[in-house]
C-alpha positions as CSV (number, residue, x, y, z in Angstrom):
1,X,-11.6,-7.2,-33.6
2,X,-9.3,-5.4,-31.4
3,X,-9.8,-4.8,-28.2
4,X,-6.4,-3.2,-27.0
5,X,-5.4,-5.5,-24.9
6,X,-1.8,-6.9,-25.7
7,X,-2.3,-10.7,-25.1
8,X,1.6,-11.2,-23.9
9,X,0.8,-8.4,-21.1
10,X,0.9,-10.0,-17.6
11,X,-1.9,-10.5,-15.9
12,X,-3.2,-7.1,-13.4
13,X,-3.4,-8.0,-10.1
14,X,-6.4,-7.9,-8.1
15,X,-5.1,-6.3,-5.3
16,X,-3.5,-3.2,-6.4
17,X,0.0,-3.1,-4.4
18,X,-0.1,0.0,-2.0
19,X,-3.7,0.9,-2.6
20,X,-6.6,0.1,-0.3
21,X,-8.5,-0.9,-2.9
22,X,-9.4,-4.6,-4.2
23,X,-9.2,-4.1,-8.0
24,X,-11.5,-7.1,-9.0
25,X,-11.2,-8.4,-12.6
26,X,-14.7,-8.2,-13.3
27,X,-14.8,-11.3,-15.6
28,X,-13.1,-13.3,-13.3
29,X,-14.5,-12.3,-10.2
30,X,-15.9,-15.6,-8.1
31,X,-17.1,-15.9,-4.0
32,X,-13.3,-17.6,-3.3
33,X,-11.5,-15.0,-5.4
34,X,-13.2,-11.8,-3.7
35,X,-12.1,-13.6,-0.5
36,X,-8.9,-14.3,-1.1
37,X,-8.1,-10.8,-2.6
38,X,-10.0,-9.2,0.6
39,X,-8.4,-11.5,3.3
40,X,-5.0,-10.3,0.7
41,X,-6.5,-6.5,1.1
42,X,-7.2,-7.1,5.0
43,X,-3.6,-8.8,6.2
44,X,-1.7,-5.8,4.5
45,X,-3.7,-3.6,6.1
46,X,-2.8,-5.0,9.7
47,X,1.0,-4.9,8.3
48,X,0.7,-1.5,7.6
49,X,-0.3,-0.6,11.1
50,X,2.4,-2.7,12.7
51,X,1.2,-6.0,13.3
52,X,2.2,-9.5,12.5
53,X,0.0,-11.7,10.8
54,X,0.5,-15.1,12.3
55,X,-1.8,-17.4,10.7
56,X,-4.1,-17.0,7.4
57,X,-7.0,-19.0,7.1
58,X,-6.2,-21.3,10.4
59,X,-8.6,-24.3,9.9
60,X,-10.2,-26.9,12.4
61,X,-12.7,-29.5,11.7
62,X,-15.1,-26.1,13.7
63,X,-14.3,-23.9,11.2
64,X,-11.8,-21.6,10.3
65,X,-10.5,-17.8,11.1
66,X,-9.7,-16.0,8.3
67,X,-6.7,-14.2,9.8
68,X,-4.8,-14.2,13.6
69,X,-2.5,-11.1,13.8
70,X,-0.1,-9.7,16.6
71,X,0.2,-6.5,18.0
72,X,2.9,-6.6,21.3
73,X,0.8,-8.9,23.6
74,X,-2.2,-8.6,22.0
75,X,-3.6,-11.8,19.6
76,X,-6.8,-10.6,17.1
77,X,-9.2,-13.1,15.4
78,X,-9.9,-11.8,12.4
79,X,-13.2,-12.3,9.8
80,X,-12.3,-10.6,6.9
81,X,-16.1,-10.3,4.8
82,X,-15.7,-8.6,1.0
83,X,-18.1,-8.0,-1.0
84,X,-18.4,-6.8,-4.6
85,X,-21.2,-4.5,-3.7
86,X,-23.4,-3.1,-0.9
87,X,-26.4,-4.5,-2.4
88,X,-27.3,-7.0,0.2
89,X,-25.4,-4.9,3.0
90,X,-22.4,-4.8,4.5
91,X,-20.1,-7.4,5.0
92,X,-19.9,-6.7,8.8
93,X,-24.3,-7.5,9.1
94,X,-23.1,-11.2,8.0
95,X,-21.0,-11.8,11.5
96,X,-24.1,-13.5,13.4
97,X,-23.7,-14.4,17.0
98,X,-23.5,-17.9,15.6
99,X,-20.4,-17.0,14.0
100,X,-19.2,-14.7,16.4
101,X,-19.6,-17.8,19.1
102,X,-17.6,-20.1,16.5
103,X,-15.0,-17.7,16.4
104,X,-14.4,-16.9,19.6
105,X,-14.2,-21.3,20.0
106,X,-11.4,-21.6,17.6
107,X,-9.7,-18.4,19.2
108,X,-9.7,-20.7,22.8
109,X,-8.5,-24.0,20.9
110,X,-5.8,-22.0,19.1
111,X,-4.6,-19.7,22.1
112,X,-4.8,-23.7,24.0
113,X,-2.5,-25.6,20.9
114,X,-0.1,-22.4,20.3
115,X,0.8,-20.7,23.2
116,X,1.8,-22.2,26.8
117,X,-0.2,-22.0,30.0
118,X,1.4,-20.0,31.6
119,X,1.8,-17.6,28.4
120,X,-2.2,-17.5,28.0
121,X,-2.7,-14.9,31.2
122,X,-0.7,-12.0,29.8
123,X,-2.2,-12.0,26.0
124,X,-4.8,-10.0,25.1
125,X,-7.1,-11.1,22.9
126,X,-9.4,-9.1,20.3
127,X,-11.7,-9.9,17.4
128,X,-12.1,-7.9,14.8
129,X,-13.9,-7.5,11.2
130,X,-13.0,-6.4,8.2
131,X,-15.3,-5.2,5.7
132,X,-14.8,-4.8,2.8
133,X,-17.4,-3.6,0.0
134,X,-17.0,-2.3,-3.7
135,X,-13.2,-2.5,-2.9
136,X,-13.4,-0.2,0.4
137,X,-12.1,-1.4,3.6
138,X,-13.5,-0.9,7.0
139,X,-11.8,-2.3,9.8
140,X,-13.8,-2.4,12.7
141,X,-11.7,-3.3,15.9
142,X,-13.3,-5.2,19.0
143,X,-16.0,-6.0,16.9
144,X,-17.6,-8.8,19.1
């Protein structure tokens, strides 16, 4: 039987390039590769607007943060949440204070390894979270 698909084609991405969609390949779709492809969605989104993304998925025996991005003097923790539908909510509703407080932990331990004392006064720091659901994004700034 044929289905139309041309075997030799290359394989679609799952993040459409200049959309602000996640285009998941619905037989292929897993937890890590919904993440990946929304933490993908969420750093070009911050490049867009101007920022640098300095770290993706920064990892400590705590935890990890999904993204750290740059704006000028201003550092933002990042939890990037995607899901494939709204059925159980919104990705945002899954951002406890449990999590928020593990966050905001690795955010001290990585402004303490990465940046110098003295440095540490004039940045501003921020945490944010990115939603995305059924391929939308929604970025909400100073989230927590």
């Amino acid at each position: 039987m044929d289905d139309g698909v041309d075997p030799a084609a290359p394989e679609p991405d799952r993040v459409t390039p200049g959309s602000d969609r996640v285009v998941p390949e619905p037989d292929r779709v897993t937890p890590s590769t919904l993440g990946e492809a929304g933490e993908q969605l969420a750093a070009r989104w911050y490049e867009s607007k101007g920022y640098e993304v300095l770290e993706r998925n920064w990892r400590r025996r705590e935890g990890e943060v999904d993204l750290i991005v740059r704006e000028g003097r201003t550092v933002v923790f990042v939890e990037v949440k995607a899901r494939s539908s709204a059925r159980f909510g919104e990705g945002v509703e899954a951002v406890l204070p449990a999590k928020q407080r593990r966050i905001r932990r690795l955010a001290e331990r990585w402004l303490n390894e990465i940046t110098p004392a003295a440095a540490r006064s004039r940045v501003t720091v921020r945490f944010d979270v990115v939603s995305i659901t059924a391929g939308r994004i929604s970025v909400i700034e100073a989230a927590f």
